[in-house]
N, C-alpha and C positions, 0 to 999 in steps of 0.2 A: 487358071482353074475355073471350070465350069459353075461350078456353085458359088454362091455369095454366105459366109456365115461370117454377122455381125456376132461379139460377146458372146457365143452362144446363147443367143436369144433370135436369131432368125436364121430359117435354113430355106432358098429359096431354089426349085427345084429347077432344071434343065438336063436336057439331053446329054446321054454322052456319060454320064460317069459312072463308075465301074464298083459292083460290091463284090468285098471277096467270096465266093463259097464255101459256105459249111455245109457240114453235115447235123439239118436240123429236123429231122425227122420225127415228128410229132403225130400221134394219132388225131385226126379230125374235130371226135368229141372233146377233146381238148380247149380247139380254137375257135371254132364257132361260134359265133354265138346265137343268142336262143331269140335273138329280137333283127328286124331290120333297122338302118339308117334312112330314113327316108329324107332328110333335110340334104344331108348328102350326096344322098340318088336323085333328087331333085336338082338340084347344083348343077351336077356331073350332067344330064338329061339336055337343060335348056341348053348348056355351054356357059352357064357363068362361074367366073373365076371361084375356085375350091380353097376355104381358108380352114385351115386346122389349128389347134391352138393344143399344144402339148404340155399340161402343168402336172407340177409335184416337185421331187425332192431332188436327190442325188444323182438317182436312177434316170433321171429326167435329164439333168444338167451336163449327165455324161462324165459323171467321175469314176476314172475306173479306164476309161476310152486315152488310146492314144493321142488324139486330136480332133475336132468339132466335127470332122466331117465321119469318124465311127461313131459318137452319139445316138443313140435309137430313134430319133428324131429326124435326125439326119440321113439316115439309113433307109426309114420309113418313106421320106421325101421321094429319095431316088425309085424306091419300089412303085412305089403310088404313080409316078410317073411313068414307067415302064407300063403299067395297067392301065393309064388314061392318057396317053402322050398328046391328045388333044386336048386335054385341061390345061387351064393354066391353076398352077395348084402350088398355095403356099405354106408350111410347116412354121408355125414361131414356137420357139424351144423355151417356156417360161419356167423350167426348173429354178428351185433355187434348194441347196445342200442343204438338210440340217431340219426342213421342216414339217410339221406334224398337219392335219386337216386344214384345222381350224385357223391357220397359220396362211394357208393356200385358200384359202376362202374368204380371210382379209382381204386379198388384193385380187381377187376376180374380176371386181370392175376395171382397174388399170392394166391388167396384165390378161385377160381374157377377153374382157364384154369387151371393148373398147376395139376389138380386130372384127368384131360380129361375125367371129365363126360359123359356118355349119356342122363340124366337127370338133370337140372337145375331148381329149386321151385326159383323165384324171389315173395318173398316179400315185398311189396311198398306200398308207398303213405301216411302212418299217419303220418310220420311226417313232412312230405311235406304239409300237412292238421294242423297240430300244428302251422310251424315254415314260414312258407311262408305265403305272401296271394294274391300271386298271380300265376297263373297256366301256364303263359307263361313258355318256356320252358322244362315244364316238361315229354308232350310227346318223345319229340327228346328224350330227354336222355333215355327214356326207347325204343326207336326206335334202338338208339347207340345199347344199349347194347343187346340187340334182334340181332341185323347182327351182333354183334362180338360172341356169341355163335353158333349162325345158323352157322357159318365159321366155327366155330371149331366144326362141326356134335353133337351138344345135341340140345335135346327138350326141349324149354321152357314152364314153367306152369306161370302165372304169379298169384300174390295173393295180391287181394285188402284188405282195411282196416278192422281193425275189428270194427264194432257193439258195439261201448263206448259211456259213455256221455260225456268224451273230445271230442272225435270222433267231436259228432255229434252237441259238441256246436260251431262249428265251419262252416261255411256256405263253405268254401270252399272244403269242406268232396266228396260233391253232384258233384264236376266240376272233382275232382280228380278219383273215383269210377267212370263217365263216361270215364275218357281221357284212363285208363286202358282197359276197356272194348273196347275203340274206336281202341287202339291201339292191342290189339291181333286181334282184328276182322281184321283188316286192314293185317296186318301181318302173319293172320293164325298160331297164337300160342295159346294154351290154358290157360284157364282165370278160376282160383278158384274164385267163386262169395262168400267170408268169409263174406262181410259184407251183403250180400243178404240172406244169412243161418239163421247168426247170429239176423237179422231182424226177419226172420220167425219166431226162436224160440220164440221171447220174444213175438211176436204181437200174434201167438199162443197159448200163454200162457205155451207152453213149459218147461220154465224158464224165471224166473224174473231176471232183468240185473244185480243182486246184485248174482244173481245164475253161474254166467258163467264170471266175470268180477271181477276182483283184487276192492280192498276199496279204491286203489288212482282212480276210474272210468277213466282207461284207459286199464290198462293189461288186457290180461286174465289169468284163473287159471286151475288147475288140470283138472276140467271139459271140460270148454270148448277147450284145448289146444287137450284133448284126443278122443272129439268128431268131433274136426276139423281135426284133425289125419289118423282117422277112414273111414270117407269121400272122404277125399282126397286121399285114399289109394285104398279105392274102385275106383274113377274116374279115377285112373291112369294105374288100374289092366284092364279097359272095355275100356280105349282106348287104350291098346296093344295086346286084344283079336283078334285072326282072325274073319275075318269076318265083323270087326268093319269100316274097309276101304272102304268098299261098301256100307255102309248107309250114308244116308243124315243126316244133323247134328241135325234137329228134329224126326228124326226116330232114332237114336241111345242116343238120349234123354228120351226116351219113353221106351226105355228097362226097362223090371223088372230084379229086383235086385236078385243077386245067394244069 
């Protein structure tokens, strides 16, 4: 097998393997985002090795996934490489199931800083959305940990909930998916809108939530982990293009797709 995935906790990229296709058809405004990665496109530029570091929960860990190598992490690895096949470009998958911010903000230093990223995927807030109900608190923490990457020069993507009916039987879903969005705005870091995607499809008629979501209605599965993948892969390849630093962030929304 071409890839090497330790525990899922590394996913190290090479040529040659294969993602399945879906049909993930997403409007633009959706996946863009509204800031560039400069540490990134720096990276990518000189030719020096591209390290990512992909934290959060479940969604991260790839529960829900057939096996390590459909993981959205993993997926992501393969795409990324397809877009820079002259990087050398590595994915560490630091999910861990079950936990909430402030939980993944414990172990930043051993499980993030410690790779000295230029890229950081923070995944948040379902379980914040499960296990809490109430949303004091929870921007700081993701404020924290926003200035403790920004110090150590990576760019943060942050990635809201997904599009479940745990999810969304839960009223404090709506307050969480804004305080993310409040909080990249404010701090000028980039915001994967998962649960804004994941909406589209299903009201689209795209897929039915039985199509893209595990049978406990919380995870996701092969599809949707590969289509959110896929996406995000693109959004992170067009905000390190040149040229991208010169557009307003509704004008580099508007871009068509290579």
């Amino acid at each position: 097998m071409c890839c090497a995935t330790t525990l899922l906790l590394l996913t190290k990229v090479c040529a040659g393997t294969s993602v399945a296709a879906h049909d993930c058809t997403t409007p633009q405004q959706m996946t863009r985002f509204k800031v560039t990665l400069p540490n990134t496109a720096r990276a990518i530029r000189s030719g020096k090795p591209l390290v990512i570091v992909a934290i959060g929960s479940s969604s991260t860990e790839g529960i829900g996934a057939s096996d390590p190598a459909h993981t959205y992490p993993a997926v992501l690895a393969d795409e990324l490489h397809r877009s820079w096949p002259q990087v050398t470009l590595t994915v560490f998958n630091k999910g861990v199931g079950g936990q909430i911010a402030s939980e993944m903000l414990a172990r930043f230093e051993r499980d993030v800083l410690v790779y000295h990223p230029q890229l950081v995927i923070w995944q948040t807030g379902s379980n914040h959305t499960l296990r809490i109900d109430s949303i004091e608190g929870y921007a700081d923490t993701i404020r924290q940990g926003i200035s403790r990457l920004k110090a150590a020069s990576a760019d943060v993507v942050l990635m809201d909930p997904q599009f479940a009916p745990r999810i969304l039987a839960r009223p404090m879903h709506v307050m969480v998916v804004d305080s993310i969005s409040s909080v990249g705005s404010d701090m000028k870091v980039a915001v994967f809108r998962r649960f804004a995607v994941m909406q589209h499809w299903v009201s689209n008629g795209q897929y039915k939530s039985e199509d893209i979501i595990s049978s406990d209605g919380l995870h996701m599965n092969d599809v949707s982990y590969s289509c959110i993948a896929r996406l995000l892969a693109g959004s992170v390849v067009a905000a390190t293009e040149p040229g991208t630093e010169r557009l307003r962030p509704h004008q580099a929304a508007k871009n068509t797709s290579r």
